[in-house]
C-alpha positions as a Markdown table, in Angstrom:
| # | Residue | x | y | z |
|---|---|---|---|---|
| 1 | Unk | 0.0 | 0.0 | 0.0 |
| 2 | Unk | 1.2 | 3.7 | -0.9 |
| 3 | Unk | 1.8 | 6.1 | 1.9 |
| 4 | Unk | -1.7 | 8.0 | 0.5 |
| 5 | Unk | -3.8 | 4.6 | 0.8 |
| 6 | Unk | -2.9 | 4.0 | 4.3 |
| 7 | Unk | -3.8 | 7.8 | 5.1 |
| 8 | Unk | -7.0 | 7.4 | 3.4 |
| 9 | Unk | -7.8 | 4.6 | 4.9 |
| 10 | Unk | -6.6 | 5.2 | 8.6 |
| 11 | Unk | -8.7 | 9.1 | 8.1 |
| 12 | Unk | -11.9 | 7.4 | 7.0 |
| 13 | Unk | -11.9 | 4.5 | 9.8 |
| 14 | Unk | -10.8 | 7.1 | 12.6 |
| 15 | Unk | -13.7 | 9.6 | 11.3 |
| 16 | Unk | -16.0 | 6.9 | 11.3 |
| 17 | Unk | -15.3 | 5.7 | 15.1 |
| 18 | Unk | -15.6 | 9.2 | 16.1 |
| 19 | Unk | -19.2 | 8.9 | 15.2 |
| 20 | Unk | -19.8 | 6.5 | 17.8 |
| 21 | Unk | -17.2 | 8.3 | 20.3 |
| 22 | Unk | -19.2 | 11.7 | 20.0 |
| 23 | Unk | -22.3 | 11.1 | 18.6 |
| 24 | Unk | -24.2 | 14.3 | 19.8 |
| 25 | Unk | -20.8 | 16.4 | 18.3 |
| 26 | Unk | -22.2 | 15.2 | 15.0 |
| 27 | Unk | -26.5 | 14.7 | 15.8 |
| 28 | Unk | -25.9 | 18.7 | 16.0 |
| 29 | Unk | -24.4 | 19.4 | 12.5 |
| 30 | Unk | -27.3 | 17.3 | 11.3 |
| 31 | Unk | -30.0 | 19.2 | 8.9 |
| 32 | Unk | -33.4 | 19.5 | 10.9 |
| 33 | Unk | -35.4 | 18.5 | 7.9 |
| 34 | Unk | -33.3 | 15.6 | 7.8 |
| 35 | Unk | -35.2 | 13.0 | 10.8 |
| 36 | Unk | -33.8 | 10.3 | 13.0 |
| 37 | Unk | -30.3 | 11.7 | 13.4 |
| 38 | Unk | -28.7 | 9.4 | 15.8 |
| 39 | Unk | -29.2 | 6.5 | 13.2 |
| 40 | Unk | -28.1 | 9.1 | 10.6 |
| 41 | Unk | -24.9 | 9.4 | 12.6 |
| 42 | Unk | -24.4 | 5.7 | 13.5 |
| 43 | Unk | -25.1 | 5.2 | 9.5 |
| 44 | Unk | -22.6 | 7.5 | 8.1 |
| 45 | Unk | -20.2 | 6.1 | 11.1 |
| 46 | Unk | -20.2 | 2.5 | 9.8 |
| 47 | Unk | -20.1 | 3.8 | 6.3 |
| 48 | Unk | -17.0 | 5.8 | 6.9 |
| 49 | Unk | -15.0 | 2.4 | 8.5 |
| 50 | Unk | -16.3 | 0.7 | 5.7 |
| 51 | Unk | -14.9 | 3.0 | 2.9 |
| 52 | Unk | -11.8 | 3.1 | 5.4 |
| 53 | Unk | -11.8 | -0.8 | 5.7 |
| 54 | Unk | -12.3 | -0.7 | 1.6 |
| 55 | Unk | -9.3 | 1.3 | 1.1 |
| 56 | Unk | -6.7 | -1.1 | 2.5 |
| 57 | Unk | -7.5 | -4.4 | 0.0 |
| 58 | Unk | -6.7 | -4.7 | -3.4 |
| 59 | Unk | -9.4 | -5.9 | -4.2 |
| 60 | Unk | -11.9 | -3.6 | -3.1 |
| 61 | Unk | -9.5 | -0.6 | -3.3 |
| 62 | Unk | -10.8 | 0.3 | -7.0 |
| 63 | Unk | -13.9 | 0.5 | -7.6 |
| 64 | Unk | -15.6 | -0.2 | -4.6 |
| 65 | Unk | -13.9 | 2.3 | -2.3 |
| 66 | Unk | -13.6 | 5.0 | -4.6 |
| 67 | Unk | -17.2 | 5.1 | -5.2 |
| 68 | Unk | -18.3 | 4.1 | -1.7 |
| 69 | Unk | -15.7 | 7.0 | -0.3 |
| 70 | Unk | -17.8 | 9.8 | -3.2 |
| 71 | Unk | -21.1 | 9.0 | -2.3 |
| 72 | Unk | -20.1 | 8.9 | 1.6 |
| 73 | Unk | -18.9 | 12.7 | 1.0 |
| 74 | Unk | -22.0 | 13.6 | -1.0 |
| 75 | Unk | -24.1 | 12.4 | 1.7 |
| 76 | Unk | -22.3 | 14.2 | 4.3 |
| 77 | Unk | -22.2 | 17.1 | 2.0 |
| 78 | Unk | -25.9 | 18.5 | 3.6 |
| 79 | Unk | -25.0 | 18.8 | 7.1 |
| 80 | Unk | -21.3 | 20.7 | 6.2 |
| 81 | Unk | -23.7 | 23.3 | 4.6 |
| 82 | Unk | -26.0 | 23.5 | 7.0 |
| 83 | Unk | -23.2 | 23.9 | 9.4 |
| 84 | Unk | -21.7 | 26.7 | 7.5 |
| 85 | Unk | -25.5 | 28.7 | 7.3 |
| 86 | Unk | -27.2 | 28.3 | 10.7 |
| 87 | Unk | -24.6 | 28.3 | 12.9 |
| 88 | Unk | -27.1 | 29.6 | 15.8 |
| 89 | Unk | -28.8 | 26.1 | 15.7 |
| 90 | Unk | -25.6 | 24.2 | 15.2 |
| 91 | Unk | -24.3 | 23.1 | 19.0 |
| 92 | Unk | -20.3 | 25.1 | 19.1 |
| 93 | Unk | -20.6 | 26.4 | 15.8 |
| 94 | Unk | -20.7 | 29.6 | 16.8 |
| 95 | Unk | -17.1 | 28.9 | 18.3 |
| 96 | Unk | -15.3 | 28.6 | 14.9 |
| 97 | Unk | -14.7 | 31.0 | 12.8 |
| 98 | Unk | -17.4 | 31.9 | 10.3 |
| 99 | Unk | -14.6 | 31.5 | 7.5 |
| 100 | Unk | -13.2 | 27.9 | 8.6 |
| 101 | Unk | -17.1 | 26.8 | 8.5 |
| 102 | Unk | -17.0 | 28.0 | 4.8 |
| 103 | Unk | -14.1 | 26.9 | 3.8 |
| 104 | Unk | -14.4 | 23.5 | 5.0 |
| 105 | Unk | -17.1 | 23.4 | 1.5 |
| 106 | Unk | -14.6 | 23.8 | -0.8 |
| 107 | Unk | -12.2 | 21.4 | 0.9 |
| 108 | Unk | -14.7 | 18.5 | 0.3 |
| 109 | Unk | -13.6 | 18.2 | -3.4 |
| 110 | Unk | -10.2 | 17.7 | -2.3 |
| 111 | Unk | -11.7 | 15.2 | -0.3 |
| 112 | Unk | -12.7 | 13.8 | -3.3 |
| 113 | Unk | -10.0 | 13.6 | -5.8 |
| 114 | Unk | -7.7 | 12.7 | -2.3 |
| 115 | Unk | -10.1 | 9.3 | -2.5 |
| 116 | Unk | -10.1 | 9.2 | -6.4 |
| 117 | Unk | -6.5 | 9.1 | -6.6 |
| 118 | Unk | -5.2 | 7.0 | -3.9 |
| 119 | Unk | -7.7 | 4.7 | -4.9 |
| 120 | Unk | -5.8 | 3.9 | -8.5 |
| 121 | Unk | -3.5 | 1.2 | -8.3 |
């Protein structure tokens, strides 16, 4: 495995753990027309470690985790947004900076192309 796959990997499994570790960190972020948030959160959790997991075989490394890793950050993609514009209902948002909230959007294609390229063999 490449330095990049093992990063991948070890990011995605410890960001998915953390969604059992501090559930209600993330149950806040959540949209509010989005329901049942703590199975959201345990949802997203599990498929984090499981895009992780993906990451460190061969053979699920392309395509499985690539594609598992882009639809996990499009479905995360709604509650980065919504922490971003209503940081008064977002638990500690209101402790980061405004401009850290917005420019974690942006970030989320590097995301992206991070998981598309260390996901080619």
């Amino acid at each position: 495995m490449r330095r990049s796959q093992i990063a991948l990997a070890g990011f995605w499994i410890f960001a998915g753990v953390m969604h059992f570790v501090a559930p209600r960190r993330y149950e806040s972020i959540m949209p509010k027309y989005i329901p049942y948030h703590r199975e959201c959160v345990q949802a997203s959790g599990v498929a984090e470690i499981v895009g992780g997991l993906a990451v460190i075989s061969g053979r699920t490394r392309n395509p499985f985790a690539r594609w598992w890793i882009l639809g996990v950050l499009a479905a995360v993609f709604p509650a980065n947004i919504w922490m971003a514009t209503n940081t008064d209902e977002v638990k500690g948002a209101n402790d980061i900076p405004k401009a850290l909230l917005w420019l974690r959007l942006p970030i989320q294609p590097l995301f992206a192309l991070w998981a598309w390229r260390a996901t080619e063999d």
